[in-house]
C-alpha positions in Angstrom: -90.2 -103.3 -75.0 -91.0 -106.3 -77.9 -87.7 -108.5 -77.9 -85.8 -109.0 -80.5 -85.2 -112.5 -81.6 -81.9 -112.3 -81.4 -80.4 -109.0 -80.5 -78.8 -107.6 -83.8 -75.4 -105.8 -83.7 -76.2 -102.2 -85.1 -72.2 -101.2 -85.2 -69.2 -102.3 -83.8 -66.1 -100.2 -83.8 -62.5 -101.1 -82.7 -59.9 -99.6 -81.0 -56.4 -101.2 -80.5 -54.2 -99.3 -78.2 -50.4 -100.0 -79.1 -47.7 -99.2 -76.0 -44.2 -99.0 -77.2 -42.0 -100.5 -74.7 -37.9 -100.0 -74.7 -34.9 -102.4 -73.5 -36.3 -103.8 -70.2 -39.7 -103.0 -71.1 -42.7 -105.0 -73.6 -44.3 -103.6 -76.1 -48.2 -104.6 -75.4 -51.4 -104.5 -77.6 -55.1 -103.8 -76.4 -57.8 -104.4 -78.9 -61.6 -102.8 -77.4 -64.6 -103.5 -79.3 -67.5 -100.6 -78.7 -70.7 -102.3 -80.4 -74.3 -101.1 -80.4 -76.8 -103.8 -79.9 -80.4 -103.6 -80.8 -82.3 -105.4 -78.1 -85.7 -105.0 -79.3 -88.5 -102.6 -80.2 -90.1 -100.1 -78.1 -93.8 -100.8 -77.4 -93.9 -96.4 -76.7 -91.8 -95.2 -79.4 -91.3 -98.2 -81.7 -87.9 -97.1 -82.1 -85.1 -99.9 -81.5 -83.4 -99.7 -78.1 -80.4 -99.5 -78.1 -77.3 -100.7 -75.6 -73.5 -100.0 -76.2 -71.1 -102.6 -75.0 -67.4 -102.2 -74.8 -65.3 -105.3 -74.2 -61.4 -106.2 -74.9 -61.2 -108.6 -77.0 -57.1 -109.2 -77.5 -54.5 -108.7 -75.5 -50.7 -109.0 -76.0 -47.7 -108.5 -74.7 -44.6 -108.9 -77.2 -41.7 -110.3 -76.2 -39.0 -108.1 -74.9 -36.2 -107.5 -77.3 -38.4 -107.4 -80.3 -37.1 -104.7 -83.0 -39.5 -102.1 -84.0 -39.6 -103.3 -87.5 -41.5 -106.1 -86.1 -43.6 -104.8 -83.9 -45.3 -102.9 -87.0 -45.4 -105.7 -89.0 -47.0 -107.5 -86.1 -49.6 -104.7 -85.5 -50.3 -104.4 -89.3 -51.4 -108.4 -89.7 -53.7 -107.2 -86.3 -55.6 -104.6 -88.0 -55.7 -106.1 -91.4 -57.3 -109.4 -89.9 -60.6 -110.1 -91.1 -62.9 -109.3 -88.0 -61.0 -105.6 -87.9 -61.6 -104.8 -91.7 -65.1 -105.6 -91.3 -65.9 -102.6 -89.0 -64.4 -99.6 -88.3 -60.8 -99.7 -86.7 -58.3 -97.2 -84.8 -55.1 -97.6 -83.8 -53.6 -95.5 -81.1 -50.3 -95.6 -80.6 -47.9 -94.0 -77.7 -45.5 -92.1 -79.3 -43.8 -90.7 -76.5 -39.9 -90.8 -76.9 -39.1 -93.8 -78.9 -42.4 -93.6 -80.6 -41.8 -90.8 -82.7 -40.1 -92.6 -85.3 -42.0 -95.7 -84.7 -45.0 -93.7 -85.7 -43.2 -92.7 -88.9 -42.9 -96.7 -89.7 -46.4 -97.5 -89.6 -47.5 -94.0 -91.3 -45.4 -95.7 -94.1 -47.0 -99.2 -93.5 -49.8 -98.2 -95.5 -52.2 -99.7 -92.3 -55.7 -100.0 -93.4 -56.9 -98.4 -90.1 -56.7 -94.4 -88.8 -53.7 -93.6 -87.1 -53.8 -91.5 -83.9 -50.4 -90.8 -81.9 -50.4 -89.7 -78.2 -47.6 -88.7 -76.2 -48.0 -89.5 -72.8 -47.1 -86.5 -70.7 -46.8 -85.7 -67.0 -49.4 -82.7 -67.0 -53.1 -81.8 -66.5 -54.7 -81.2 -69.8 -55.2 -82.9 -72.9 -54.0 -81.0 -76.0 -53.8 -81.7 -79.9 -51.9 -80.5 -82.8 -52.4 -82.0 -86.3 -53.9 -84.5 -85.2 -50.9 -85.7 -83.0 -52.3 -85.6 -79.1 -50.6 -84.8 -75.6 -52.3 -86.6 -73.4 -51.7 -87.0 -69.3 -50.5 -90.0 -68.1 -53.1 -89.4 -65.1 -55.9 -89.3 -67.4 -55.2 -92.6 -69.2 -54.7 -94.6 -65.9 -57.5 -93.1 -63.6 -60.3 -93.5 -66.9 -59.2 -97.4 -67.4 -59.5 -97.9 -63.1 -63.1 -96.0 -63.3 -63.8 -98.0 -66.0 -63.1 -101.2 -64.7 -64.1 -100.5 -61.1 -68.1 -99.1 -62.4 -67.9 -102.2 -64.5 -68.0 -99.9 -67.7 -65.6 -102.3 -69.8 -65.0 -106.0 -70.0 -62.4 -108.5 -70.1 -62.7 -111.5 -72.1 -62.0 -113.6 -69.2 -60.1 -116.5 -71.0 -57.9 -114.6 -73.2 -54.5 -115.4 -72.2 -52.9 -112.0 -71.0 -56.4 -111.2 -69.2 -54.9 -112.1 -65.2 -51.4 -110.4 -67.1 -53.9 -106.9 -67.1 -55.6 -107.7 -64.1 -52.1 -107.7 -62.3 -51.1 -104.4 -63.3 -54.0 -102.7 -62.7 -53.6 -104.1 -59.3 -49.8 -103.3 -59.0 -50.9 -100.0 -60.2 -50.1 -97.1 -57.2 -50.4 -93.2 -57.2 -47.6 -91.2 -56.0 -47.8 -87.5 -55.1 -44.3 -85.9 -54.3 -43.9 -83.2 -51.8 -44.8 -80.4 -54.5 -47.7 -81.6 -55.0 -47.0 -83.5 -58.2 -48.7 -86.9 -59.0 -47.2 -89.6 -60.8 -48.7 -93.0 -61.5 -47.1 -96.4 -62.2 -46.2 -99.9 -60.8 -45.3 -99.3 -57.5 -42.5 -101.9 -57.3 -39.4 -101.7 -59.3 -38.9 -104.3 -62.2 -43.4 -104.5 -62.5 -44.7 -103.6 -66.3 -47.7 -101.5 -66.7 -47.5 -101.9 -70.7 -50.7 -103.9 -71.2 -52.7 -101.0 -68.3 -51.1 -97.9 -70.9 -52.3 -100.2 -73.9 -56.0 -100.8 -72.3 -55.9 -97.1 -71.3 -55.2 -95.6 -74.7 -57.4 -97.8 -76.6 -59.9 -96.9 -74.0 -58.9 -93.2 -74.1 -59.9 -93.2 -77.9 -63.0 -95.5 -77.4 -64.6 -93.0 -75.6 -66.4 -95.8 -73.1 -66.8 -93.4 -69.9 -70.6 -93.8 -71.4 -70.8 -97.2 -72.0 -72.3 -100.0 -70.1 -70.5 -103.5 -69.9 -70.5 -105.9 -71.9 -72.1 -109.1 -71.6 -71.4 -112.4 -72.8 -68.4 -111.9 -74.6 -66.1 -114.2 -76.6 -62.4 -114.4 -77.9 -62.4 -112.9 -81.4 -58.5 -113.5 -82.1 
């Protein structure tokens, strides 16, 4: 391969994964970059070669109690910032319960992103209808921990909610009830796993099950 000097970004796309929490729960926000990097020139093709890299570059939990109003008007200064608006930008939003008309707010926000609602369910295939998905929670949370375990994915390591992720993740535990059901969440009452369902349905989207990590990232927001 002939270098490159430097590597030149080919694309970058973004994909911000909203969790919409209730009374004793936050509302979090996971923003993924997916870029393609050209690292230089083939010496048998003299085609570019090409590496993917997926990284989060924003996390955020809101504070509890925050109204929904806010929350879109918060999530509509996120996608309309200027890094997002440069490249191409999804937001995917959990519309389970509560979502449902919170998904109606920022239709009518006039977001300058695509909009893709997923209800989180408790079965074993993924489904869509008009564009509105059903999605199982057990898919979400086993692709982040793949993921994360191959090394698949990155986590800006200073942004500030970074260990906030890293501690649900680990707090994460699989239950399977006598019937042979599986359910999957914090395995102490009174943990969050808002920012893990966030990073898992921005990841969901993202598509990064064939993406190698990301190196030498940096804090973008």
């Amino acid at each position: 391969m002939r270098p490159l000097d430097p590597p030149r970004v080919v694309s970058t796309e973004y994909f911000v994964g909203l969790d919409l929490g209730q009374v004793h729960d936050h509302s979090a926000i996971a923003v993924l970059e997916r870029s393609e990097i050209c690292l230089g020139t083939s010496l048998v093709t003299y085609e570019g070669v090409i590496e993917k890299r997926s990284s989060f570059r924003h996390l955020e939990r809101l504070p509890l109690g925050m109204d929904y109003p806010t929350i879109v008007e918060r999530v509509r200064r996120l996608v309309s910032s200027t890094e997002l608006q440069r490249s191409s930008a999804t937001l995917i939003v959990d519309a389970t319960g509560v979502g449902r008309p919170v998904v109606d707010l920022l239709r009518r926000a006039g977001l300058p992103c695509r909009l893709v609602p997923v209800t989180i369910t408790a079965g074993d295939r993924e489904s869509s209808d008009s564009g509105n998905w059903r999605v199982p929670k057990r898919d979400l949370i086993t692709g982040l921990l793949v993921l994360m375990q191959r090394g698949k994915v990155d986590i800006c390591g200073h942004l500030p909610e970074s260990e906030t992720l890293i501690s649900e993740l680990l707090n994460i535990r699989i239950k399977i009830s006598l019937a042979g059901h599986d359910t999957y969440g914090a395995w102490r009452e009174g943990e969050h796993d808002d920012l893990v369902l966030a990073a898992a349905l921005a990841c969901w989207h993202g598509g990064c099950r064939k993406h190698p990590p990301m190196i030498g990232t940096k804090r973008l927001f």
